[in-house]
C-alpha positions as CSV (number, residue, x, y, z in Angstrom):
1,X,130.5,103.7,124.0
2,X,129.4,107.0,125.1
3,X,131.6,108.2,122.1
4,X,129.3,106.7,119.8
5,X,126.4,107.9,121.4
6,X,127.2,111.2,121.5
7,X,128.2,110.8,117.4
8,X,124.5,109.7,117.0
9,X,123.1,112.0,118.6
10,X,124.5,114.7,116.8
11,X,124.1,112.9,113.4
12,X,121.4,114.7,111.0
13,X,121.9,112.4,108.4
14,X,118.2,111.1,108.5
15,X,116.4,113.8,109.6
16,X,117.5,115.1,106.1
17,X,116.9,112.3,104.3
18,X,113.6,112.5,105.7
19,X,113.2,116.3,105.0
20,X,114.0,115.1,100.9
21,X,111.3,112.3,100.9
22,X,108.3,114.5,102.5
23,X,109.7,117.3,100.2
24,X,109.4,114.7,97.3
25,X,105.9,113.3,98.4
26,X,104.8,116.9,98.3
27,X,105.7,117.9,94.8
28,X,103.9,114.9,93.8
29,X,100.9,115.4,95.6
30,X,101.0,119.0,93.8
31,X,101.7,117.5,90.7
32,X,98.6,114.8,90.8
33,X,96.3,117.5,91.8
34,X,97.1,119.9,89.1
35,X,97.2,117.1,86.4
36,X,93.8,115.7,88.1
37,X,92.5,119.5,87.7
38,X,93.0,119.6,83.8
39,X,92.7,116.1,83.0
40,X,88.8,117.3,80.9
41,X,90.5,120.2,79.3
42,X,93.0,118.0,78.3
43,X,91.0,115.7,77.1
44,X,89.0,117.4,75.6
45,X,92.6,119.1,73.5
46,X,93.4,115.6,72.5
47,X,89.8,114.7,71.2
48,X,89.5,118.0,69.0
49,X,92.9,117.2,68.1
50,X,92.2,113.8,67.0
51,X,88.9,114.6,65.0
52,X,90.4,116.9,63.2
53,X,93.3,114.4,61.7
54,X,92.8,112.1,58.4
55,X,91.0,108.8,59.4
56,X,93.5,106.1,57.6
């Protein structure tokens, strides 16, 4: 028993597995800012864009 406990103890397993997911939720967090940032120039791209082709 004390075998075991001493394995866990010394397993980092989940601490990086928790490392990857806050790592993950960050670039995402980056990512929906920067695409919430130029979401009207965007936009505004894709409507000039759109006026400007043939009307079918």
């Amino acid at each position: 028993m004390t075998k075991f406990i001493s394995r866990f103890a010394k397993d980092e397993s989940g601490a990086t597995a928790i490392e990857y997911g806050l790592i993950a939720a960050l670039v995402a967090v980056a990512l929906v800012t920067a695409l919430t940032a130029m979401s009207g120039k965007l936009q505004g791209t894709f409507n000039m864009i759109a006026g400007k082709l043939p009307q079918s």
